[in-house]
N, C-alpha and C positions, 0 to 999 in steps of 0.2 A: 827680802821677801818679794817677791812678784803676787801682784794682784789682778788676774786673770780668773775668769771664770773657762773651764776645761769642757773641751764639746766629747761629745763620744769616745771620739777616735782618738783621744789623748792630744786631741789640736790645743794649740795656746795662742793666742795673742789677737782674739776675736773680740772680745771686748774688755771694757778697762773700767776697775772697780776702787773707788776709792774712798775707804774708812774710815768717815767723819765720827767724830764722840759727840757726843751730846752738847745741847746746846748754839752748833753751828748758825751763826749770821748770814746777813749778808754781805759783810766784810769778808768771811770765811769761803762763802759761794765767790765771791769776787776774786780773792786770790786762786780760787782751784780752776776756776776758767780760764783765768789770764798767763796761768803757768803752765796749763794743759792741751786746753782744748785744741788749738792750732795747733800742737803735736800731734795731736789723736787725727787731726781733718789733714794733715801731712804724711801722717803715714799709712794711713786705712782708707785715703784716697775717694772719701764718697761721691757717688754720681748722686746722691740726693740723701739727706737727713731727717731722721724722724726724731722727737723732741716729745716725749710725754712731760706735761706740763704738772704731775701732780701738785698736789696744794695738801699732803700730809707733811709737811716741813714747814709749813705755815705758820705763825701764833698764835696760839689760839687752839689748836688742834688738840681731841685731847691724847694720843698717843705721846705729846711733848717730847717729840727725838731735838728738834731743830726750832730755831726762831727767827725765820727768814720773815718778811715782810712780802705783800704782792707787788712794790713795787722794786725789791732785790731779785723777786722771779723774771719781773718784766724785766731786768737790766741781764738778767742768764739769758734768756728768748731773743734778746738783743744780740748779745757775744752771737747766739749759734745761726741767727740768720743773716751777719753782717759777713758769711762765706760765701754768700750769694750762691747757693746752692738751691735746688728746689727743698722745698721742706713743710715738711705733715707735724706741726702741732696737736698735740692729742692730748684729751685730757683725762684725768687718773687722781685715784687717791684724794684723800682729805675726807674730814670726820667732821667740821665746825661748819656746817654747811655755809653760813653766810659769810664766811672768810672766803669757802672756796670759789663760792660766788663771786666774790670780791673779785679774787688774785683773777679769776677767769674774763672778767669781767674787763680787768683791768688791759690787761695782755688782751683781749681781741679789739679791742676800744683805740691800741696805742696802733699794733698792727694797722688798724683801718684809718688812721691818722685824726682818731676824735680823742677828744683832753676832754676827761673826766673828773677833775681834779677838785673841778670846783660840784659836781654832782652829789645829792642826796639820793638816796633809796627812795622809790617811789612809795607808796602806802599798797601792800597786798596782804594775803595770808598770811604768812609768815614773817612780817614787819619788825616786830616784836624782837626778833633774832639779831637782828642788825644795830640795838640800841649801844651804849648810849648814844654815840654820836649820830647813826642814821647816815651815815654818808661811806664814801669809798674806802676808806680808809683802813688799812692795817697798821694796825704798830705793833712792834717789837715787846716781848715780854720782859722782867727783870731776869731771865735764867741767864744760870753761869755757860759761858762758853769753853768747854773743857780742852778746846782745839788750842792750844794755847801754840804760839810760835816756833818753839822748839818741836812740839810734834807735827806740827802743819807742814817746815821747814822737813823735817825727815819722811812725811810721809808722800809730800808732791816730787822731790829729788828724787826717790824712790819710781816711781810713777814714771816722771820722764825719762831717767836711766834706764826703764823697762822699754817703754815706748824707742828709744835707741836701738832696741834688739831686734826689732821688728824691721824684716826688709822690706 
């Protein structure tokens, strides 16, 4: 299987799509960076990287595709700006508004080198949203991670073997 999204003209090998099932972590986002990403910034060559930061894979979301945490996103936002390329963070996506707060929150906070870690949500509007704990924090749901090893395993081999095709 090659996982390519096709441009018009019947072009291939313009960007790189990869089939998480349900449930996906941050252990799951860690492995597909770590076995990918420098493939992809090796062979497609960027003069500069754009990075939407969505927060619909978040916990908490209620679409429930993924159970990434804000600080598994900041550790993604990490891999893609440690190529020291220039790079456009944008942000997208997310339904649980005070997660997506969070995860944004979190990743501009580290970017600018301030530790949030020990911070509570101030009292506004919308306070209320951010309980019980009131502070930065995301955790992780009990959902099953259906990415189980043996699929992860064939569908990142897959992935890289494709990226090989590409000159």
């Amino acid at each position: 299987k090659q996982w390519y999204q096709r441009r018009v003209r019947g072009g291939r090998g313009y960007s790189v799509n990869i089939p998480l099932k349900n449930g996906a972590t941050d252990d799951t986002l860690k492995q597909v960076l770590e076995r990918t990403l420098g493939k992809v910034v090796e062979k497609f060559k960027p003069d500069a990287i754009v990075c939407q930061c969505g927060a619909d894979g978040v916990a908490g979301d209620p679409h429930q595709a993924f159970n990434y945490t804000a600080e598994g996103l900041l550790t993604a936002v990490r891999r893609v700006i440690s190529f020291d390329k220039p790079t456009l963070l944008l942000g997208g996506g997310g339904y649980n508004h005070a997660n997506v707060a969070r995860t944004w929150t979190t990743i501009t906070a580290d970017l600018l080198g301030m530790n949030l870690s020990k911070e509570y949500i101030p009292e506004h509007k919308y306070f209320t949203e951010y309980g019980p704990g009131f502070d930065m924090v995301v955790n992780a749901s009990n959902m099953r991670n259906d990415n189980d090893s043996t699929y992860l395993d064939t569908v990142l081999n897959t992935v890289v073997s494709n990226l090989e095709l590409i000159k």
